[in-house]
C-alpha positions in Angstrom: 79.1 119.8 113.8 76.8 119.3 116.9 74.6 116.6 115.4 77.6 114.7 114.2 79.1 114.9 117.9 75.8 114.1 119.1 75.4 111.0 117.2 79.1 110.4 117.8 78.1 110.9 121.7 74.8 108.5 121.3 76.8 105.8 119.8 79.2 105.5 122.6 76.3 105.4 124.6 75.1 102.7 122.5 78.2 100.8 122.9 78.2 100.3 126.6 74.7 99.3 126.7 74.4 96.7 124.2 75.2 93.3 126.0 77.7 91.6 124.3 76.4 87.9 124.1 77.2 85.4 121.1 73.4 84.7 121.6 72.4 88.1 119.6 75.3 87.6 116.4 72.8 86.0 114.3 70.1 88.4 114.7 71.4 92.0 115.0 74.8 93.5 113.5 76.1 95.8 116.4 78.6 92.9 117.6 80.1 93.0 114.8 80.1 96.8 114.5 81.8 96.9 117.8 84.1 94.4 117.3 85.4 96.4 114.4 85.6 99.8 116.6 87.5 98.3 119.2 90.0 96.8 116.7 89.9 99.7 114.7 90.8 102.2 118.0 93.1 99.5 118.7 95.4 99.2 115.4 94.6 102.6 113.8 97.1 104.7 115.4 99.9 103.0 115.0 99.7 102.4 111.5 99.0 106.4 111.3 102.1 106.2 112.9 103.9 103.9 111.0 102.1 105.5 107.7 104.0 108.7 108.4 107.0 107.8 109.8 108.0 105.4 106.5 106.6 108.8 104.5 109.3 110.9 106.4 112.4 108.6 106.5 111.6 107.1 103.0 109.0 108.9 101.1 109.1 111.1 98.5 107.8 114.7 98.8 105.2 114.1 96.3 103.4 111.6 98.0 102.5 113.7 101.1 98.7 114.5 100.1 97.9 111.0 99.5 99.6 110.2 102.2 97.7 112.2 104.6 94.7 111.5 102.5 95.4 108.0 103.5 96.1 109.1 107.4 92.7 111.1 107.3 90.6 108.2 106.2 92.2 105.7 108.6 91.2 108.4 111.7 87.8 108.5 110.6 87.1 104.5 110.7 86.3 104.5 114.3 84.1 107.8 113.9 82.2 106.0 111.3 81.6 102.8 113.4 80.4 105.5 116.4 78.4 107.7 114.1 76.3 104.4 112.8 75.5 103.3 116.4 74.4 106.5 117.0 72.1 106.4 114.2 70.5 102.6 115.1 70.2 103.8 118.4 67.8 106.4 117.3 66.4 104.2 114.8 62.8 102.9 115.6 62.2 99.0 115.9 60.4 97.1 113.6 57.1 96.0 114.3 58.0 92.4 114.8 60.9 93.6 117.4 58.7 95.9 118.9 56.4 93.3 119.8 59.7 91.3 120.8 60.2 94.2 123.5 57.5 94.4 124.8 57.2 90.7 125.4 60.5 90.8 127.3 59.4 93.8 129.3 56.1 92.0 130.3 58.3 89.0 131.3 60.5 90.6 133.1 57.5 93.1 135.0 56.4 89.8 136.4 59.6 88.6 137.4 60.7 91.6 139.3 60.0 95.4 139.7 58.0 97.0 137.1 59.7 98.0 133.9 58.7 101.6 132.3 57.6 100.5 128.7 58.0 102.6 125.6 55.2 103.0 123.2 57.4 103.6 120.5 60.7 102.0 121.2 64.3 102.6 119.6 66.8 100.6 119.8 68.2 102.3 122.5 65.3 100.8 124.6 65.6 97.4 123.2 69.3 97.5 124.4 68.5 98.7 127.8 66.2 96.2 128.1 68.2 92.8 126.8 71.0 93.7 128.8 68.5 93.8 132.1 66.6 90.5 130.7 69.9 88.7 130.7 70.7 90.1 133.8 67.4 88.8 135.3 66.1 86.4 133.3 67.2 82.9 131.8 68.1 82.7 128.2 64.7 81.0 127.2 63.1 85.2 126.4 65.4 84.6 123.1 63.3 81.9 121.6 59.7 83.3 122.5 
């Protein structure tokens, strides 16, 4: 149960480091990954709500297992989305985005203070390091 909490914990992590710029939609999924969490932690509970109040007031006893089979799966929507951004964060970069990284890293070393540069970078890094670049940097690093 520690490794899923972990990822669960690396994933939140994750989520408030990637920047959040309509720039990045075409080339990486995690907007769209967090768009769906926050919806999901959004609208979930009250249809859990709604899910068991109709049950109560209107259901038949019969249809409580599937029910809460229903109730369960809808809970664990939001887990899923964390426990996925936990696992990309971990994940190492391509070659072709690793090269990527470090070009934004050297850029951004000669623009201001030096930059500690991974030698084999996750995406964790890669997140870290877009959100400082569009902190610091103009939006031309994107097209390099």
């Amino acid at each position: 149960m520690t490794l899923f909490g972990t990822k669960l914990q690396l994933g939140r992590r994750y989520l408030a480091v990637w920047p959040r710029r309509p720039e990045l939609n075409a080339l990486f999924p995690e907007n769209r990954i967090i768009l769906a969490i926050e919806f999901a932690v959004k609208v979930v509970p009250p249809m859990v709500v709604i899910c068991l109040m109709l049950q109560y007031q209107y259901g038949d006893p019969l249809y409580w297992p599937s029910v809460l089979t229903s109730v369960i799966f809808l809970l664990s929507l939001p887990l899923q989305g964390y426990y996925w951004l936990g696992r990309r964060s971990e994940t190492l970069l391509p070659p072709t985005l690793a090269t990527w990284y470090r070009q934004i890293n050297g850029r951004m070393n000669e623009a201001g203070p030096v930059r500690h540069l991974v030698t084999k970078p996750r995406y964790q890094e890669l997140a870290e390091t877009l959100k400082a670049a569009f902190e610091q940097l103009d939006k031309s690093f994107l097209y390099e």
